[in-house]
TIVODO-853923 format. One line per 8 residues: number of its first residue (from 1); for each residue z, y, x of N, C-alpha, C. Coordinates in steps of 0.02 Angstrom, whole numbers. Layout:
<nodes>
NUM> Z:Y:X:Z:Y:X:Z:Y:X  ...
</nodes>
This chain:
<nodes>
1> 1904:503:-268:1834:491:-251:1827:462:-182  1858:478:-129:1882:450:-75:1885:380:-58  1918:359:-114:1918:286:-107:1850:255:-136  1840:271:-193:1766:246:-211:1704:233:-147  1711:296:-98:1657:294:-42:1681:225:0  1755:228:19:1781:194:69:1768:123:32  1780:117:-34:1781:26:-57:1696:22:-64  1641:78:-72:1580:74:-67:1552:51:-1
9> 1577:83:36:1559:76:109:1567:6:134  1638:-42:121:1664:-89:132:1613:-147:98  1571:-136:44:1571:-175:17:1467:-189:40  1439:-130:60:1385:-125:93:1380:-166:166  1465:-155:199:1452:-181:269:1474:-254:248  1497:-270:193:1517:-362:177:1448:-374:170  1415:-331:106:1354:-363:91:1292:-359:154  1294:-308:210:1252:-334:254:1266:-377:280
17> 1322:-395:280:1356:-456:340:1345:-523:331  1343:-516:257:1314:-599:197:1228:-585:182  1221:-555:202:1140:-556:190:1101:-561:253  1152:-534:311:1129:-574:391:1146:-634:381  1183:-652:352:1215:-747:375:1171:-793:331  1151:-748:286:1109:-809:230:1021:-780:273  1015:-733:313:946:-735:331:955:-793:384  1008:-791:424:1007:-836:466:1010:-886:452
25> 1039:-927:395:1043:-1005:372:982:-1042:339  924:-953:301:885:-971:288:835:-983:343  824:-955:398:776:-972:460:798:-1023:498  875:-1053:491:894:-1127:504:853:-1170:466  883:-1153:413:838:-1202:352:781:-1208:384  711:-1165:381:663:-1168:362:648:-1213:442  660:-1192:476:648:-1221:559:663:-1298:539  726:-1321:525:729:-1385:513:676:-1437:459
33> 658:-1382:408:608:-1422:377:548:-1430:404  523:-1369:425:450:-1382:471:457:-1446:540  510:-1431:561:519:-1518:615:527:-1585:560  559:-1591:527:559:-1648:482:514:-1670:435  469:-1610:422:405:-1614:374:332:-1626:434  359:-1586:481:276:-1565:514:223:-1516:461  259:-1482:413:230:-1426:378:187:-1342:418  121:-1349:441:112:-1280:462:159:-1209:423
41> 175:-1223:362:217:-1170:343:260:-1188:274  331:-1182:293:350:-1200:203:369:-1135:164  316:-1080:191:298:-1051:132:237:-1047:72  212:-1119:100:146:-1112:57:93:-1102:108  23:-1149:65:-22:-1153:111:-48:-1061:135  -41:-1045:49:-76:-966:61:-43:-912:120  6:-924:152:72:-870:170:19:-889:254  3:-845:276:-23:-829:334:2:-873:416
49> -15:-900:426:12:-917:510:29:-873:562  47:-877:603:49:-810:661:123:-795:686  111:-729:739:159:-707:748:182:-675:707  270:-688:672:296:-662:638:310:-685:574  272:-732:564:255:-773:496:330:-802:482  371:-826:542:438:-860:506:482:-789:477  481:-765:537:548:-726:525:539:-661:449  454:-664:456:449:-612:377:468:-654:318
57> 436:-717:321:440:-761:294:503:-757:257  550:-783:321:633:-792:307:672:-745:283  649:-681:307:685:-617:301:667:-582:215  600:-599:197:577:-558:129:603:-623:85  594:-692:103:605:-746:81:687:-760:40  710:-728:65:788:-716:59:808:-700:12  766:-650:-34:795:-596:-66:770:-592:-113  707:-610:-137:648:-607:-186:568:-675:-162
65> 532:-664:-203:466:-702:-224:430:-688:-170  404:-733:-103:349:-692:-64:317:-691:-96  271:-703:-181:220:-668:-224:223:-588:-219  279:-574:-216:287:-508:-207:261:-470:-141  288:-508:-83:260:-493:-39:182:-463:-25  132:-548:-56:93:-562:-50:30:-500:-70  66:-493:-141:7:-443:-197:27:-348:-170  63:-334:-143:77:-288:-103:21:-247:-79
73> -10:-241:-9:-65:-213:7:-46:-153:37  -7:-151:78:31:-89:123:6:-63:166  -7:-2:198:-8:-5:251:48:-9:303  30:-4:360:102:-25:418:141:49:399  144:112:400:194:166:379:234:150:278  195:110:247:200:111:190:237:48:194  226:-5:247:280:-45:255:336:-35:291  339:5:336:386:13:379:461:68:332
81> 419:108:274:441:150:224:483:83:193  433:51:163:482:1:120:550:-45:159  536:-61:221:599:-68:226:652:-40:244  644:22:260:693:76:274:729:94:194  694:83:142:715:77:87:743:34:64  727:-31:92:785:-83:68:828:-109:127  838:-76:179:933:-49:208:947:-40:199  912:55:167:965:97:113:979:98:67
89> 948:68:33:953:55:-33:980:-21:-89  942:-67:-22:950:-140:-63:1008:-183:-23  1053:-155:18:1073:-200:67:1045:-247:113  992:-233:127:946:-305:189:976:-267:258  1004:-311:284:1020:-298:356:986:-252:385  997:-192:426:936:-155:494:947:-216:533  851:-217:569:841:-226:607:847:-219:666  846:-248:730:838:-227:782:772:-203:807
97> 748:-153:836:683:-135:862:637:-180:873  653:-223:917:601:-293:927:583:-349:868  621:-345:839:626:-382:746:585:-341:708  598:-287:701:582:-244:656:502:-236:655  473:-231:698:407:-219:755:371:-287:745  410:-340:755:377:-417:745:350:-398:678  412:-395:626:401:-383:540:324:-357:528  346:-277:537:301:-261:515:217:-252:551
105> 224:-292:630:145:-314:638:108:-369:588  159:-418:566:152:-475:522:120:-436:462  148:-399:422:140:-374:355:98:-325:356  80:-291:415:32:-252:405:-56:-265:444  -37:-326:473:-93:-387:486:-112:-441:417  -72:-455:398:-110:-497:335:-93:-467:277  -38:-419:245:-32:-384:189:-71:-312:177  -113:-285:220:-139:-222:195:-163:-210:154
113> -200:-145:146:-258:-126:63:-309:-175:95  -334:-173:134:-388:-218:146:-400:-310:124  -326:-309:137:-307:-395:107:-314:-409:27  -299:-364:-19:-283:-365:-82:-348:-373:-98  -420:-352:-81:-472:-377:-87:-523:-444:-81  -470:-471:-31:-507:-525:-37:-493:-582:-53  -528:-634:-64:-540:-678:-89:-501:-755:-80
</nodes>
């Protein structure tokens, strides 16, 4: 059983390690297209402007549908929950404090219960 944890363990710190490198190639990416396009956002006109907008963008962008993002309606503890759940659970890199903080002012500025209402 020993080994199961140890080749588990190994295989969580590969997969954070490839899921930092593809967040990072994807916020290369996306930086390079917004200079070559002049696009306010290439996530879509609907995906919010602001502080934080790339890196949530890039970071939820990575992994799944920002539709998903979008139809959500969190609050900031109910977001901050969800991604502590997908460290532990989904492999997405931890954050650093100052990252983490960007994130979820972003998502809990334009994704709340309050957002899902309107129009």
């Amino acid at each position: 059983m020993a080994n199961v944890k140890k080749t588990s363990t190994a295989y969580n710190t590969a997969g954070q390690f490839f899921a930092l490198g593809k967040y990072t190639a994807l916020v290369a990416s996306i930086l390079f297209s917004i200079s070559a396009h002049g696009s306010d956002s290439p996530f879509g006109e609907d995906w919010p402007s602001g502080p934080g907008s790339m890196e949530t963008g890039g970071l939820c962008g990575a992994c799944h549908s920002l539709a998903l993002v979008k139809q959500q309606g969190l609050s900031r503890k109910s977001w901050d929950e969800t991604l502590t759940w997908m460290v532990e659970e989904q492999g997405m890199p931890d954050l650093d404090p100052d990252m983490r903080n960007l994130i979820l002012d972003y998502l809990s500025e334009h994704f709340n219960p309050e957002s899902r209402h309107r129009d």
